[in-house]
C-alpha positions as a Markdown table, in Angstrom:
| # | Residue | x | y | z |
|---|---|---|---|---|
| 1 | Unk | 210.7 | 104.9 | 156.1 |
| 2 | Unk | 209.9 | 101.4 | 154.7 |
| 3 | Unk | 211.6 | 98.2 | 156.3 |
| 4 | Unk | 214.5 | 97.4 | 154.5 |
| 5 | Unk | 213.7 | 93.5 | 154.4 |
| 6 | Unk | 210.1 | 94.2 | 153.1 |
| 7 | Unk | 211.7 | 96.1 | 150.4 |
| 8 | Unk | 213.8 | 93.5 | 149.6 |
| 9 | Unk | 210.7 | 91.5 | 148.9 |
| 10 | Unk | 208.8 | 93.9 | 147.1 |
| 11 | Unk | 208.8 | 95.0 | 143.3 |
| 12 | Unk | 207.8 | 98.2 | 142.0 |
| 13 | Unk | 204.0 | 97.7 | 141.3 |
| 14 | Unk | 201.4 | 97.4 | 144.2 |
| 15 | Unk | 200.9 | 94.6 | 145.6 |
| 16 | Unk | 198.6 | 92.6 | 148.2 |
| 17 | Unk | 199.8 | 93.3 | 152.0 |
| 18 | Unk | 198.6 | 91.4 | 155.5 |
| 19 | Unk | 199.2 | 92.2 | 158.9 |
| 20 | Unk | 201.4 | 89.7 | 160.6 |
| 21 | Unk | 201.5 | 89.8 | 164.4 |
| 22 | Unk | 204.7 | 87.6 | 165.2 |
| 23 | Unk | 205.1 | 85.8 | 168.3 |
| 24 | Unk | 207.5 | 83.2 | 169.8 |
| 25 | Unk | 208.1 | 81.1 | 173.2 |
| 26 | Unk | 211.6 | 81.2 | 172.2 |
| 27 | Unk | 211.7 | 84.7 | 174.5 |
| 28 | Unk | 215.9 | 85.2 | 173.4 |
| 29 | Unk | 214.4 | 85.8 | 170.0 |
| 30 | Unk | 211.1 | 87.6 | 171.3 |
| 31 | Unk | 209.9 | 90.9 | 169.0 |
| 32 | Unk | 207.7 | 93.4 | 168.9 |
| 33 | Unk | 203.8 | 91.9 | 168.7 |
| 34 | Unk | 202.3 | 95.0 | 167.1 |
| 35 | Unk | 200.9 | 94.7 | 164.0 |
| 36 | Unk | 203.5 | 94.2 | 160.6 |
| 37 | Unk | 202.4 | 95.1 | 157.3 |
| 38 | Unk | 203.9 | 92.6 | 154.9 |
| 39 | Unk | 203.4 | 91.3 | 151.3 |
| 40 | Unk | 201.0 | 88.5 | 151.3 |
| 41 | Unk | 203.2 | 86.8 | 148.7 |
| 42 | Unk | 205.9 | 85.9 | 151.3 |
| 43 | Unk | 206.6 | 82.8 | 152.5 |
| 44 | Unk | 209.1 | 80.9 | 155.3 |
| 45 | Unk | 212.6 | 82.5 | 154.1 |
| 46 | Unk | 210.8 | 85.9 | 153.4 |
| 47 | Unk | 209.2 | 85.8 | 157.0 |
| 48 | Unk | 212.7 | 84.9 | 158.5 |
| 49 | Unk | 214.4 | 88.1 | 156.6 |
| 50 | Unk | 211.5 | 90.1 | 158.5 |
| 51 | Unk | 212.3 | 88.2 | 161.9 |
| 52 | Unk | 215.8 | 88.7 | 161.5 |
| 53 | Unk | 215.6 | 92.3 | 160.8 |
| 54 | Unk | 213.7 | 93.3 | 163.9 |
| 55 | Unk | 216.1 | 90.8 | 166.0 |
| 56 | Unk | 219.2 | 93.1 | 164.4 |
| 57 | Unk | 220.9 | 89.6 | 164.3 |
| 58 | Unk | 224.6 | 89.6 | 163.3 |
| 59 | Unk | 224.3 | 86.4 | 161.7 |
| 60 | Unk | 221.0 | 84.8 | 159.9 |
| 61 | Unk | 219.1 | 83.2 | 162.0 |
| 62 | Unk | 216.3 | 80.5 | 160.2 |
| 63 | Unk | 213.2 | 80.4 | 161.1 |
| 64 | Unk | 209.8 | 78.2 | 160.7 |
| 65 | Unk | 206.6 | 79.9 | 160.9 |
| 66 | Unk | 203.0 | 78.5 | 162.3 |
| 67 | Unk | 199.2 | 79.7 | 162.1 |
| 68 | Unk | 197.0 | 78.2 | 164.3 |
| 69 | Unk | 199.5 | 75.3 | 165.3 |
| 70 | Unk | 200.2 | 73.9 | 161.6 |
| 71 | Unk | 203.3 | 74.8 | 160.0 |
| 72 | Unk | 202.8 | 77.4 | 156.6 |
| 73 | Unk | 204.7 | 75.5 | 154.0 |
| 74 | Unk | 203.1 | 77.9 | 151.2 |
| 75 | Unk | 202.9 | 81.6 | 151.1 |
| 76 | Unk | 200.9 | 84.1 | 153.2 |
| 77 | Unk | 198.3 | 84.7 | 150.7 |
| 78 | Unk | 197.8 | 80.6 | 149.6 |
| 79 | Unk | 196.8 | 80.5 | 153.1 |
| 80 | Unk | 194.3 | 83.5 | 153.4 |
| 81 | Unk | 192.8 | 81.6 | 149.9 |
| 82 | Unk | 192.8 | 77.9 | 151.9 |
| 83 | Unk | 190.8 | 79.3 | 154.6 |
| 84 | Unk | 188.7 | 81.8 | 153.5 |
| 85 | Unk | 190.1 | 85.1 | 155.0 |
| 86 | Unk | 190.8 | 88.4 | 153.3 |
| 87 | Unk | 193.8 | 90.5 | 153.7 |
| 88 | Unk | 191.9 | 92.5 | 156.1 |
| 89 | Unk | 192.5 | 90.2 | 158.5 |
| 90 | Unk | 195.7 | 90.5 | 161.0 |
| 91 | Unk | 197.1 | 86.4 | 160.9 |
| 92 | Unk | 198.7 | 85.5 | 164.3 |
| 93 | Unk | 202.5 | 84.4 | 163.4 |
| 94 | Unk | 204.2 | 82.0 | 165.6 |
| 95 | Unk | 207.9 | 81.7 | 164.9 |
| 96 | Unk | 210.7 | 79.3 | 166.3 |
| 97 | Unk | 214.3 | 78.7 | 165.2 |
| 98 | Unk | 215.0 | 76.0 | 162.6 |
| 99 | Unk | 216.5 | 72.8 | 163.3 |
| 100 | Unk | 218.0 | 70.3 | 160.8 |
| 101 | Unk | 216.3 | 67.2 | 161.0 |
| 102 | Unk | 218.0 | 64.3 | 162.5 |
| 103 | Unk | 220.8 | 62.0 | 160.5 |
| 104 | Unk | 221.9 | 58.4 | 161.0 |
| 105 | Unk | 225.3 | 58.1 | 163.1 |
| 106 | Unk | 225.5 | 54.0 | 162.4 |
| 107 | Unk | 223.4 | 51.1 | 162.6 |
| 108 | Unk | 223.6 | 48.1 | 164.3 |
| 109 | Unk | 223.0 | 44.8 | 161.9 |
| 110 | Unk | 221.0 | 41.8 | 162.5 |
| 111 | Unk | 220.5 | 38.6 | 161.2 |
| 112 | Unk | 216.4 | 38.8 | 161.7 |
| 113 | Unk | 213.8 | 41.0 | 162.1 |
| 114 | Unk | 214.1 | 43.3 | 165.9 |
| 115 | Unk | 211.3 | 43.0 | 168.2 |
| 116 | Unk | 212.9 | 45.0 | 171.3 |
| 117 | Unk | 215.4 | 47.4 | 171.7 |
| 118 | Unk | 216.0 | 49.1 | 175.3 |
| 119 | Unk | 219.2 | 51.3 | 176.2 |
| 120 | Unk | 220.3 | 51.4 | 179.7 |
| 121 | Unk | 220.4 | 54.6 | 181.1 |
| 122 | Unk | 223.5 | 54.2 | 183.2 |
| 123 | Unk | 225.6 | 51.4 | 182.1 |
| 124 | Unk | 226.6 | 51.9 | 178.5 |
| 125 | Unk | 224.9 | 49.4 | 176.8 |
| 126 | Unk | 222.2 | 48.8 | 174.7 |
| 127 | Unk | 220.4 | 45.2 | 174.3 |
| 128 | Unk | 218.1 | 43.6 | 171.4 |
| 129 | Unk | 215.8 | 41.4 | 170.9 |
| 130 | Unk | 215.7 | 39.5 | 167.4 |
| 131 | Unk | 213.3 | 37.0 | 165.6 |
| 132 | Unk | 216.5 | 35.0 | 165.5 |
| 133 | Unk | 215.6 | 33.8 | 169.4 |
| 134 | Unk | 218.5 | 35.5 | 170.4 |
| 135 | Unk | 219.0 | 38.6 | 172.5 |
| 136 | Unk | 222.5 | 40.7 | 172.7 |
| 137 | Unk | 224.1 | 43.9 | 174.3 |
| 138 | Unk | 226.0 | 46.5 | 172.5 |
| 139 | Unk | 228.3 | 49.0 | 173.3 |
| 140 | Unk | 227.6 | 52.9 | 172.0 |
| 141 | Unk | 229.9 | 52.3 | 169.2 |
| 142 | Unk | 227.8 | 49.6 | 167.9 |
| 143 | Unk | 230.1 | 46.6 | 168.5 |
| 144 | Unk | 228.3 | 43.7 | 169.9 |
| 145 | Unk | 229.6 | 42.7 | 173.4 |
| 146 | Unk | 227.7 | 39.5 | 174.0 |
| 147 | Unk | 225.0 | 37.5 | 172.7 |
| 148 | Unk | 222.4 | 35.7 | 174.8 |
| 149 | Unk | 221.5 | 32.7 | 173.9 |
| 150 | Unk | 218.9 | 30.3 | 175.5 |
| 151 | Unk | 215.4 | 31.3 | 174.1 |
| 152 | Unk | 213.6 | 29.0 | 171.7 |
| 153 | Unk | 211.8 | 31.9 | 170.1 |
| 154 | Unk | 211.7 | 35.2 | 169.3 |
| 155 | Unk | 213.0 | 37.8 | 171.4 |
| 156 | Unk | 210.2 | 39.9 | 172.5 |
| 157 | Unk | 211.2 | 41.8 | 175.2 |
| 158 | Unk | 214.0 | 43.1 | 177.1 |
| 159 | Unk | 214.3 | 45.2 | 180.5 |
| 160 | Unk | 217.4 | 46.1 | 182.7 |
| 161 | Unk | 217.3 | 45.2 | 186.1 |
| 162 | Unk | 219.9 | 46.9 | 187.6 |
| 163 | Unk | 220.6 | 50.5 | 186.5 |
| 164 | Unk | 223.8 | 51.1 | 187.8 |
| 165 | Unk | 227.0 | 51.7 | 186.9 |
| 166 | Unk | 228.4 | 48.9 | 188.4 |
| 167 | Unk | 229.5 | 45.2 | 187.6 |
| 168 | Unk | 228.2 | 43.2 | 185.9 |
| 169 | Unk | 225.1 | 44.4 | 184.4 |
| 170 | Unk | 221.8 | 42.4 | 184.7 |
| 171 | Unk | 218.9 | 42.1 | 182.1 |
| 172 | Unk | 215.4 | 40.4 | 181.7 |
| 173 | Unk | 214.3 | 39.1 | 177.9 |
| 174 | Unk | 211.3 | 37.6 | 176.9 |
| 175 | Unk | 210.2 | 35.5 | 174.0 |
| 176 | Unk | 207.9 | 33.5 | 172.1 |
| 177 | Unk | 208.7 | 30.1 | 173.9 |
| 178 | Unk | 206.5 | 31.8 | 177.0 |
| 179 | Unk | 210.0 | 32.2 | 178.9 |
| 180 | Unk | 211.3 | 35.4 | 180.9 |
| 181 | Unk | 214.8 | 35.1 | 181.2 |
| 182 | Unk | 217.4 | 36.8 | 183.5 |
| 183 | Unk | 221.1 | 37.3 | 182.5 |
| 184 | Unk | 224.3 | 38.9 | 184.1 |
| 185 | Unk | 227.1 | 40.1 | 182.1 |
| 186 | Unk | 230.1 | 40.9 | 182.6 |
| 187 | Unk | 232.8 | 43.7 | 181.3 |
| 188 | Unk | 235.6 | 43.1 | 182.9 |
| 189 | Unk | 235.9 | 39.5 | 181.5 |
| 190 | Unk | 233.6 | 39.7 | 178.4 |
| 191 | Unk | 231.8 | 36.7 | 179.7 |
| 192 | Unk | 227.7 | 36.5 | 179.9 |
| 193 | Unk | 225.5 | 33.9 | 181.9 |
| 194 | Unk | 221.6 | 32.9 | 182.2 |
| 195 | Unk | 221.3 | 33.6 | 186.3 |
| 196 | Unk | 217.4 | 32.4 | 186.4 |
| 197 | Unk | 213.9 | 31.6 | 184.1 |
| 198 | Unk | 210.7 | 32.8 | 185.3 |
| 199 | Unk | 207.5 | 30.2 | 185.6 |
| 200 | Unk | 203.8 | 30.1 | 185.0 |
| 201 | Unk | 203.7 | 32.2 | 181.6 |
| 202 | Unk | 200.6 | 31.8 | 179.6 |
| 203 | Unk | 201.6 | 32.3 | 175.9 |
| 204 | Unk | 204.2 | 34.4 | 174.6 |
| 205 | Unk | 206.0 | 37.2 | 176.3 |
| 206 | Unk | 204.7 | 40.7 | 174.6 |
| 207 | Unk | 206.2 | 43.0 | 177.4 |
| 208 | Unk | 208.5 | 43.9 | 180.5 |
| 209 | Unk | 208.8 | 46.3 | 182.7 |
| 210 | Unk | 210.6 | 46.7 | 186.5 |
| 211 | Unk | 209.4 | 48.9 | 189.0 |
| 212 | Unk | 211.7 | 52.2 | 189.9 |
| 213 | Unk | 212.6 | 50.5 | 192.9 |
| 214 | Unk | 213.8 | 48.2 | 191.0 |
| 215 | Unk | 212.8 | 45.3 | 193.2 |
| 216 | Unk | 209.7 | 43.5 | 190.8 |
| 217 | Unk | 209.1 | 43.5 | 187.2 |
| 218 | Unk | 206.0 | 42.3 | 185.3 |
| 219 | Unk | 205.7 | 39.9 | 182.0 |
| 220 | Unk | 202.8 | 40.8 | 180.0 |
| 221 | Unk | 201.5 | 37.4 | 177.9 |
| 222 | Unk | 199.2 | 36.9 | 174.8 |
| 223 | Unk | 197.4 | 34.3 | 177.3 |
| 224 | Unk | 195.6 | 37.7 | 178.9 |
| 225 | Unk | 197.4 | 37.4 | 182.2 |
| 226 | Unk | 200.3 | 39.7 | 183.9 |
| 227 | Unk | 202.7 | 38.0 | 186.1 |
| 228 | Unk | 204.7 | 39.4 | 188.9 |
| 229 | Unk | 208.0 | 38.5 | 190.3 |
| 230 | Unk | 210.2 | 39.9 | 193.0 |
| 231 | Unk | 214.3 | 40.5 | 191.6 |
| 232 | Unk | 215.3 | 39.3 | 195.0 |
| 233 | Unk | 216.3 | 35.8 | 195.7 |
| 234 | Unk | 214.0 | 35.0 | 197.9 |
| 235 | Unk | 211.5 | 33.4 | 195.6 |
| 236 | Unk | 213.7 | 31.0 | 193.8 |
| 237 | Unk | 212.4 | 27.7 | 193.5 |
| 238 | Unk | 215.6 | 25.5 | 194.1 |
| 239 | Unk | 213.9 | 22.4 | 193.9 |
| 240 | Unk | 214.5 | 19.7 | 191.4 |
| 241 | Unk | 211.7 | 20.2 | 189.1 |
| 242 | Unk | 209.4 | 16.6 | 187.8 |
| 243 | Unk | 211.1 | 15.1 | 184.5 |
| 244 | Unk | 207.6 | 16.3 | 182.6 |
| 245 | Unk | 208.6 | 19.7 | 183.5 |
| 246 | Unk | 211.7 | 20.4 | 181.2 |
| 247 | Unk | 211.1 | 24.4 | 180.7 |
| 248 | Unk | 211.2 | 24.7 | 184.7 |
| 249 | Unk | 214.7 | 23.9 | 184.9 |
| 250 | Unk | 217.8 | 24.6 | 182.9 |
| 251 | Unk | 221.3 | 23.8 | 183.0 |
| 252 | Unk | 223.8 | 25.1 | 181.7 |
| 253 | Unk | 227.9 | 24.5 | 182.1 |
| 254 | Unk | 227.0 | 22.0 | 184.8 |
| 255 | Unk | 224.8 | 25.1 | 187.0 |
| 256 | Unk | 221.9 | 24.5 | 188.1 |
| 257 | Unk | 219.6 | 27.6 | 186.7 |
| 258 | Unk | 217.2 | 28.3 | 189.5 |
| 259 | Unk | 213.6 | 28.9 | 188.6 |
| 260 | Unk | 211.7 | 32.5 | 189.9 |
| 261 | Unk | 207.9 | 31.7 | 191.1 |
| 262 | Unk | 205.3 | 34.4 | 190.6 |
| 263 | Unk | 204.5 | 36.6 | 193.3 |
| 264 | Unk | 200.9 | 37.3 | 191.6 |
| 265 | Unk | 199.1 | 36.0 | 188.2 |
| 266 | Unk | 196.5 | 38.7 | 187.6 |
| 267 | Unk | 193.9 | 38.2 | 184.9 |
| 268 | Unk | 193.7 | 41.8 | 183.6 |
| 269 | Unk | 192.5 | 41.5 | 180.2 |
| 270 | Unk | 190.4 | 39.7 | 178.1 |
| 271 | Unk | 192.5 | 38.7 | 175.3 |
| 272 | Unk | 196.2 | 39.4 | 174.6 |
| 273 | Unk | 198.2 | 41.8 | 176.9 |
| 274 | Unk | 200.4 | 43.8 | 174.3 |
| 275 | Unk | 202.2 | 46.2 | 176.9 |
| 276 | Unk | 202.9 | 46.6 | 180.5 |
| 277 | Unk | 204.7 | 49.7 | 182.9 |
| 278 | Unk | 204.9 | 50.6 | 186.1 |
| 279 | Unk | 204.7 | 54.5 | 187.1 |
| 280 | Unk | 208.0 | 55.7 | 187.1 |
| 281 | Unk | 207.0 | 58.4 | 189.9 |
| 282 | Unk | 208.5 | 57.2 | 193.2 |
| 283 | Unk | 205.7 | 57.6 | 194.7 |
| 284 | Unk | 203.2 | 55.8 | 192.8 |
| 285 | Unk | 206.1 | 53.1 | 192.1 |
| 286 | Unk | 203.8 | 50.3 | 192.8 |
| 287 | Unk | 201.2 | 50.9 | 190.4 |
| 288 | Unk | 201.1 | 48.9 | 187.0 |
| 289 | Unk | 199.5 | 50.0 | 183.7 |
| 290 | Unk | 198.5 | 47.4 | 181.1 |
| 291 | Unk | 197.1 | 47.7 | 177.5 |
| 292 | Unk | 195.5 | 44.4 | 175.8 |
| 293 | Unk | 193.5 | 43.3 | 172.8 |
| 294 | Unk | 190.3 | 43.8 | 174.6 |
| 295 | Unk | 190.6 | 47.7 | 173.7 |
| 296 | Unk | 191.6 | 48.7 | 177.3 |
| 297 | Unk | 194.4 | 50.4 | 179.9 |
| 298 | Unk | 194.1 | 49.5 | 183.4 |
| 299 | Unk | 196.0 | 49.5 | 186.7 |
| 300 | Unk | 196.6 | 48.0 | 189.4 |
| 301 | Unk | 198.5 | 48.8 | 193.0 |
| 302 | Unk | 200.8 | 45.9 | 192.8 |
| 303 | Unk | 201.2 | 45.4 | 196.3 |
| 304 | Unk | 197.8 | 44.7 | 196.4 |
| 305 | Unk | 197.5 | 42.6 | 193.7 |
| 306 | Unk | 200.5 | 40.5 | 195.2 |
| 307 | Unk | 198.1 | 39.7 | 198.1 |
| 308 | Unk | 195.3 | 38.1 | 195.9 |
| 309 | Unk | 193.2 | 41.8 | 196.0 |
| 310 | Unk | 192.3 | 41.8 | 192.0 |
| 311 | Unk | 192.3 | 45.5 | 192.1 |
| 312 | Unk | 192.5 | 46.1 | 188.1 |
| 313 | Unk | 190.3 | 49.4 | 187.0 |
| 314 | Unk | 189.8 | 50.5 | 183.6 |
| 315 | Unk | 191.0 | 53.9 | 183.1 |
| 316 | Unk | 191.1 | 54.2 | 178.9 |
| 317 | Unk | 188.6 | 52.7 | 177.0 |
């Protein structure tokens, strides 16, 4: 006896037919992989009528269909016509459920263009970066909670530096005034402050990124060089800077803003370093990627980099 949902998509004269073998990863709606004769004329919906009908499903479930990895978005037997086959040949069906493509919840406005966005993944905030030099954290329902004000530049960059759920949360932005900043705010009193500014930057600030341990983090510049700090303490420079060094030290509310020296300078690139991350696997934690201008990835073990060993490879041309 004929399948009901072929018949449903047939008419009364003759018409072309192709064997379909359907398969799917998605093994809850796994079928049969013999052979299905089916009218080459079909296309998505009629395939998922087919689908459905062997799956005995109570409730329609859609489908989209793929040949050779590309989705079919025309009909069987447009194709057999692109690519040259007959209906003598048996066309291996891949079938997965249906999604509805994303929609906007909200959006967050700015007054200037965004150059960074980063979410933490255990506080809930998320922080910006704006052509407007400066950088904010928002809550998940949009409303902004503080805005960070200090850069003389864009906002380039932007990294969290302590991914807990704890108080206050801590951040690191960086601009196009060749600063790295470090801020702490604050939810229990709404209040945000500039803790330290990083040294020795050569050109602006393209990219930040802290190690899983969460105990260094590493400015990419358009100067070609990748500088490397420790989030500890210990290398705060709390000496009063020369009065021809006014980046070096900032005040603000009467506090002295201590000044983080650079573990390492590595030249890594020649040209502009547009992105920098350290291996997220514990294990590897101390290794660095970088990507510049010069049409290059390389790494480096940052422990030994710290110790003056240039150990930078190519690994991408």
């Amino acid at each position: 006896m004929a399948d009901p949902a072929i018949q449903r998509d047939s008419n009364p004269k003759a018409e072309a037919q192709v064997q379909v073998r359907f398969h799917t990863k998605q093994q809850k709606y796994a079928i049969t992989d013999a052979p299905i004769l089916v009218p080459s004329r079909l296309r998505r919906y009629g395939l998922s009528e087919i689908v459905n009908h062997l799956l005995a499903a109570a409730k329609p479930i859609p489908f989209d269909f793929l040949i050779d990895g590309k989705f079919i978005r025309t009909s069987l037997q447009a194709y057999l016509d692109a690519h040259n086959l007959s209906t003598e040949n048996v066309l291996d069906v891949e079938y997965l459920e249906s999604t509805l493509p994303p929609t906007q919840a909200g959006s967050i406005k700015h007054d200037d263009w965004i150059c960074a966005v980063k979410a933490s993944r255990k506080s809930p905030f998320i922080a910006t970066g704006s052509y407007d030099a400066n950088a904010r954290i928002w809550d998940r329902a949009g409303n902004c909670v503080a805005t960070l004000q200090g850069h003389e530049g864009a906002v380039k960059s932007i990294a969290w530096i302590n991914e807990t759920q704890d108080q206050p949360v801590r951040l690191l932005s960086g601009g196009l005034d060749q600063q790295v900043m470090g801020w702490e705010y604050s939810n229990d009193d709404n209040k945000s402050r500039l803790i330290f500014t990083c040294a020795e930057q050569t050109g602006s600030v393209e990219s930040i990124a802290v190690n899983v341990a969460q105990s260094h983090f590493a400015a990419a510049t358009y100067g070609g060089s990748i500088n490397v700090w420790s989030i500890a303490n210990g290398d705060d420079d709390d000496d009063e800077q020369e009065e021809d060094e006014p980046r070096k030290r900032r005040r603000t509310d009467g506090r002295r803003i201590p000044v983080k020296r650079a573990m390492a300078i590595l030249d890594a690139h020649v040209g502009a370093v547009s992105s920098v991350v350290f291996d997220q696997d514990a294990t590897h934690g101390s290794k660095l990627y970088s990507g510049g201008w010069d049409h290059s990835v390389r790494n480096c073990e940052t422990i030994s980099c710290v110790y003056g060993i240039r150990a930078f490879k190519r690994v991408l041309p």
